[in-house]
C-alpha positions, 0 to 999 in steps of 0.5 A: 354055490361057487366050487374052490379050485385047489391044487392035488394034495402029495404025500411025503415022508420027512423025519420018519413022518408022513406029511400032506403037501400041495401048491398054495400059490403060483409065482406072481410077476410084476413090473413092481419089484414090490409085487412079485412074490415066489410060489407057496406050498401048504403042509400039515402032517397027515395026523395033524391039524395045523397048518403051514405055509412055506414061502420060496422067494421069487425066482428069475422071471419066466419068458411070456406065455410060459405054462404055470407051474404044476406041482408034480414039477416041484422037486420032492427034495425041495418039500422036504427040505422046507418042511424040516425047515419050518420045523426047525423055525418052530412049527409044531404039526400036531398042535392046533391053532392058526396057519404058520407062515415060514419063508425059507430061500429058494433051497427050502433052507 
């Protein structure tokens, strides 16, 4: 059986409540302006069932050979920025239902 490698799962607390967070997706570059995406980051609250995941525009392009980015370098105020964000766009964390997709800028606004 094939084992999912997935990212360590942070704790944060926005607006009084606890949330679950981990990094869903690395940068990805390209040639091809079309094909270059930013990083993801999954969040649900700690209680809750669904889902979102919060899309950051592709930043500058890294120098070759650059390491990836690890999730303990994400700043905690980023995250909370873009939880409140989908908040805001109308996530509800304690419903059911599929995963949400938000895209917020390179703020988390």
């Amino acid at each position: 059986m094939a084992r999912t490698k997935q990212s360590p799962e942070f704790q944060i607390e926005v607006g009084g409540e606890p949330y679950v967070w981990r990094l869903h997706r690395q940068p990805g570059w390209s040639s091809d302006g079309a094909e270059r995406h930013g990083m993801a980051i999954a969040v649900r609250h700690q209680e809750g069932q669904r889902e979102a995941v919060v899309e950051f525009p592709p930043g500058p392009q890294p120098r070759y050979g650059a390491p990836l980015l690890k999730p303990a370098q994400i700043a905690p105020e980023l995250v909370a920025r873009a939880i409140a964000s989908a908040i805001e766009a109308g996530w509800d964390p304690r419903s059911r239902g599929k995963t949400v997709a938000i895209v917020v800028d390179a703020t988390g606004a």
